[in-house]
C-alpha positions as CSV (number, residue, x, y, z in Angstrom):
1,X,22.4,-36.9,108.8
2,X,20.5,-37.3,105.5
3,X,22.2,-38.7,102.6
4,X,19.5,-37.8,100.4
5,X,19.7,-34.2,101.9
6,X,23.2,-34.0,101.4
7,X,23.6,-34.7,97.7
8,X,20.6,-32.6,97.3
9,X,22.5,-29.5,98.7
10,X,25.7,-30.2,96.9
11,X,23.6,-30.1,93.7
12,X,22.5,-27.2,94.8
13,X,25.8,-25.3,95.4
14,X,26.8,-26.9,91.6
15,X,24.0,-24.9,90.2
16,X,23.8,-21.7,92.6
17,X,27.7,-21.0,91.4
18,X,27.4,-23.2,87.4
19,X,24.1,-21.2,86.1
20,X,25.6,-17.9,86.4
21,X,29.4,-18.5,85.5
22,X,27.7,-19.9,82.5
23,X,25.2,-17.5,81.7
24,X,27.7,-14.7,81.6
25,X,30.3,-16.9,79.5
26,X,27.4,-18.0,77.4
27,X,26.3,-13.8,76.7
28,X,29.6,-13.3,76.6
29,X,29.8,-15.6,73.5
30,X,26.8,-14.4,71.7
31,X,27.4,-10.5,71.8
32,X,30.8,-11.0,72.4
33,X,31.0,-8.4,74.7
34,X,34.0,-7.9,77.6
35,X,33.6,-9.5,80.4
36,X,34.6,-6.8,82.1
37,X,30.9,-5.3,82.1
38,X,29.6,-8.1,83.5
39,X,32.6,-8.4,86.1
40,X,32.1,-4.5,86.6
41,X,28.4,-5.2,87.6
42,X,29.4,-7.9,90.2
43,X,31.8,-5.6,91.5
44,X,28.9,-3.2,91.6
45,X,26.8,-5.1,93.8
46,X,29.5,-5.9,96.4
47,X,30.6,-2.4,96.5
48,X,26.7,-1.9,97.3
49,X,26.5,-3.8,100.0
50,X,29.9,-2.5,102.1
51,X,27.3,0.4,103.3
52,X,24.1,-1.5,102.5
53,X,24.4,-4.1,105.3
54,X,25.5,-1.6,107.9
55,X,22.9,0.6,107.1
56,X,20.2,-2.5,107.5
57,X,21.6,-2.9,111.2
58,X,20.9,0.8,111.6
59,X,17.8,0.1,110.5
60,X,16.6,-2.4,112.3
61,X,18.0,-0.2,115.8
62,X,16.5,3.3,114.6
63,X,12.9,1.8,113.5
64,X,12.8,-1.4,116.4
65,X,12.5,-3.7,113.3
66,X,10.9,-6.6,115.3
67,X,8.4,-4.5,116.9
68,X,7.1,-3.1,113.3
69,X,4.5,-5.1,111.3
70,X,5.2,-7.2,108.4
71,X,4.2,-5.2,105.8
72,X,6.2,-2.2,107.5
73,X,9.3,-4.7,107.9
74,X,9.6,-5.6,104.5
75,X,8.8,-2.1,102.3
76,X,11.7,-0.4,104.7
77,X,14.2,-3.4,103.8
78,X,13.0,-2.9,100.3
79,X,13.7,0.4,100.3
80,X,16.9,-0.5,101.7
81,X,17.9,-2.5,98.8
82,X,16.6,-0.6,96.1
83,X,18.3,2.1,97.1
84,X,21.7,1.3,97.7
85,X,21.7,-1.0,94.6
86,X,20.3,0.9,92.5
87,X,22.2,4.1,93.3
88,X,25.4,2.1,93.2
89,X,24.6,1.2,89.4
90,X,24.1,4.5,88.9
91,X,27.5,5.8,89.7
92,X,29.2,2.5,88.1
93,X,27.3,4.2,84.9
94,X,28.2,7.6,85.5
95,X,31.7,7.3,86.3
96,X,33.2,4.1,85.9
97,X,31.2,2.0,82.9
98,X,30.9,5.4,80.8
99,X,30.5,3.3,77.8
100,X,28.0,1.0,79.0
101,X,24.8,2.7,77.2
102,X,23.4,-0.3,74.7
103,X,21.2,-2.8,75.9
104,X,23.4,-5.7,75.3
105,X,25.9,-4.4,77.4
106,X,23.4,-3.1,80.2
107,X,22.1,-6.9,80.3
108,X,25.6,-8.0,80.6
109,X,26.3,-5.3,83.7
110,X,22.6,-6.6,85.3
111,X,23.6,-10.6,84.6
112,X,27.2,-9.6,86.5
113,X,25.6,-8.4,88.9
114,X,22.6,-10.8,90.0
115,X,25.7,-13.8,88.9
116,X,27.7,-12.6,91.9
117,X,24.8,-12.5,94.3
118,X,23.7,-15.7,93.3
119,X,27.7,-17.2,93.5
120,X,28.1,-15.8,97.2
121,X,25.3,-17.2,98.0
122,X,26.2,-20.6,97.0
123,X,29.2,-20.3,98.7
124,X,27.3,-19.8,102.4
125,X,25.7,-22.4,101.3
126,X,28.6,-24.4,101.0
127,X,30.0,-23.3,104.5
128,X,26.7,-24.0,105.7
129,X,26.8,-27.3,104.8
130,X,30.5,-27.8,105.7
131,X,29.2,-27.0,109.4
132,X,26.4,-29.4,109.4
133,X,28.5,-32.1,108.1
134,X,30.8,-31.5,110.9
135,X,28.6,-31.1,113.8
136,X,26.1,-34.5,112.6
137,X,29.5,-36.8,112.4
138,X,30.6,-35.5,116.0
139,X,30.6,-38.2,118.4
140,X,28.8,-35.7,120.9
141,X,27.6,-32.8,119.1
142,X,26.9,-30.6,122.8
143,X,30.3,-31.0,123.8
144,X,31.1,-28.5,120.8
145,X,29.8,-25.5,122.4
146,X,27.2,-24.3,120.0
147,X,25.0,-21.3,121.1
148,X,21.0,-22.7,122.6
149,X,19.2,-23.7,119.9
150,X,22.0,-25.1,117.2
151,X,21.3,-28.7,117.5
152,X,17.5,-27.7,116.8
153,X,18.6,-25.9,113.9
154,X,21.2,-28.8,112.9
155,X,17.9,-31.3,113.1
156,X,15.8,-29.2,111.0
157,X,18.8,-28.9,108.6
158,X,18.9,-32.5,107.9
159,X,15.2,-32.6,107.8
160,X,14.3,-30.0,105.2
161,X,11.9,-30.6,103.0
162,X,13.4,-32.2,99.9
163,X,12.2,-29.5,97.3
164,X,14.1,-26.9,99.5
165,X,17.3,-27.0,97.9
166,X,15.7,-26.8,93.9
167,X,13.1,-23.6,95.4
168,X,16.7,-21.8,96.2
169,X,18.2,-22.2,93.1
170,X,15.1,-21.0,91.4
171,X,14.9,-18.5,93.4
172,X,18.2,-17.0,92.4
173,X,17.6,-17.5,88.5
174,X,14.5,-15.2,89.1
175,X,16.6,-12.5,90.8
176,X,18.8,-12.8,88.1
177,X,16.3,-11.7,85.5
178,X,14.9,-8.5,87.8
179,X,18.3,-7.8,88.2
180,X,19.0,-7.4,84.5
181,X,15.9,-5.3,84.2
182,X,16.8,-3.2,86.6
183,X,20.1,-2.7,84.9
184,X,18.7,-1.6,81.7
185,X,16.5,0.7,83.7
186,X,18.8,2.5,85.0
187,X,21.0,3.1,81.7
188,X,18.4,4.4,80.1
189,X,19.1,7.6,82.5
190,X,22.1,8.2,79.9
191,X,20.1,7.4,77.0
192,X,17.5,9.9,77.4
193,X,18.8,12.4,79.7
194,X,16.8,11.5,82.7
195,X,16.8,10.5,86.1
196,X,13.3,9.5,86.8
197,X,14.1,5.6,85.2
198,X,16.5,5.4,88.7
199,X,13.4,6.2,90.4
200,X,11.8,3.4,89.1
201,X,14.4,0.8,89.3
202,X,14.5,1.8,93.0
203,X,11.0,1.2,93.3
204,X,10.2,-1.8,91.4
205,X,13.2,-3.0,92.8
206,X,11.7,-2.4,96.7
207,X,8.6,-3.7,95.3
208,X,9.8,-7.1,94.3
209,X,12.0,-8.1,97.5
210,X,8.8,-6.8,100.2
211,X,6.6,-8.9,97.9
212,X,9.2,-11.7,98.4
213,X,9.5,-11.2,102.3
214,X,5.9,-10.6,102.7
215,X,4.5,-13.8,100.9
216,X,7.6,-16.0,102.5
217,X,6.4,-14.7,105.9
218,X,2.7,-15.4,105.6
219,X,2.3,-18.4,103.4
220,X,5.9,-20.2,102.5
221,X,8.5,-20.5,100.7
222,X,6.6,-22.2,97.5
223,X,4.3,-19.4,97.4
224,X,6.9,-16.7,97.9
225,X,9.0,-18.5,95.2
226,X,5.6,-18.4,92.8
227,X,5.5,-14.3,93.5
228,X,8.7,-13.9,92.1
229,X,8.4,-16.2,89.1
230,X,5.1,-13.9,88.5
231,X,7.6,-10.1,89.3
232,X,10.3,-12.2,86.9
233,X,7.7,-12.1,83.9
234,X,7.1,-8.4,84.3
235,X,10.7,-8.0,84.5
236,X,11.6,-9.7,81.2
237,X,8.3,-7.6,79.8
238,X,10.2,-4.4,81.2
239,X,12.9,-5.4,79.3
240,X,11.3,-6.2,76.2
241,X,10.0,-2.5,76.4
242,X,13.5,-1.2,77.7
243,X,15.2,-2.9,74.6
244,X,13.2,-0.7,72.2
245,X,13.8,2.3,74.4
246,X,18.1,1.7,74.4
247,X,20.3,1.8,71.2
248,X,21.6,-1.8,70.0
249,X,24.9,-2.9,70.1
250,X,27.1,-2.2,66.8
């Protein structure tokens, strides 16, 4: 087990759950908004993924995922997300969050909802590292059972490099910020009367997780973590745009 490993993870779980349980509180304090938006766009995105999950298993049976290509692997999962995300903000809007139609508030739903992602996250992380703990302190770690190939997993656990932990957490701030762009996206379907801006949440929203897969896959984690700073830029441009686009809060 590595000690520097170890307090590099824990750091990691601090910020994975800290930086969005304060950005929320933090927005909450400036537009003084109810945190019941941004709770109601967390609840949002675990609703989303009670039929998004199974529907990614019935995926991956109907098109033989691993038999596919890359490319074709990571625009269907795309697709996935976008649409049952994006879709699920859609109703939140339309029949639950009615009054959720100024920017500030529709940043508020997006940060709740990329804050919960991010917090669950952390938390498997957590368990994660619970689990290694246990099984590198066990006086013979084979005698536990594990399925083939564990322990290899357990060593290159310990092992990763040390900039692993601090790509992850990035890594979430950046979905935070599409997230919130995509949430302002899709409100303004109220604000102008329109459905084609949940079209295009859906899309750039597929766009940005198969860019994320596809770079991951082919040159690494650093590089995939540098396409999504690069989609994170456009985002907070999209929202700059949106922002002109929505009415202001009161």
């Amino acid at each position: 087990m590595s000690i520097t490993v170890l307090v590099l993870v824990i750091i990691e779980i601090i910020m994975l759950i800290g930086i969005p349980v304060a950005a929320v509180l933090l927005l909450k304090r400036k537009w003084g908004l109810p945190l019941s938006i941004a709770i109601a766009g967390a609840v949002t995105f675990i609703g989303s993924q009670v039929l998004h999950i199974p529907a990614n298993f019935l995926l991956a049976s109907v098109f033989d995922m691993q038999a596919q290509p890359l490319i074709v692997q990571a625009v269907i999962l795309g697709l996935s997300a976008g649409i049952f995300e994006e879709v699920a903000r859609y109703i939140v809007y339309r029949f639950w969050q009615k009054d959720v139609r100024n920017w500030q508030e529709a940043t508020s739903f997006g940060l709740g909802h990329g804050a919960v992602e991010a917090i669950l996250i952390g938390l498997i992380v957590a368990l994660t590292l619970v689990n290694m703990v246990v099984i590198a302190n066990a006086d013979d770690p084979a005698a536990l059972g594990l399925p083939e190939g564990a322990l290899a997993q357990v060593q290159e656990f310990w092992s990763m490099p040390h900039y692993t932990p601090a790509l992850a957490v990035f890594e979430r701030i950046m979905a935070m910020v599409l997230h919130i762009s995509l949430a302002t996206m899709v409100a303004l379907c109220f604000s102008k009367h329109t459905i084609w801006p949940l079209f295009a949440a859906i899309v750039w929203h597929a766009f940005a997780n198969a860019v994320a897969v596809t770079v991951a896959q082919t040159w690494g984690n650093v590089a995939s973590e540098g396409a999504l700073a690069v989609i994170a830029l456009f985002s907070v441009g999209l929202l700059w745009l949106i922002r002109k686009a929505l009415p202001e809060a009161e």
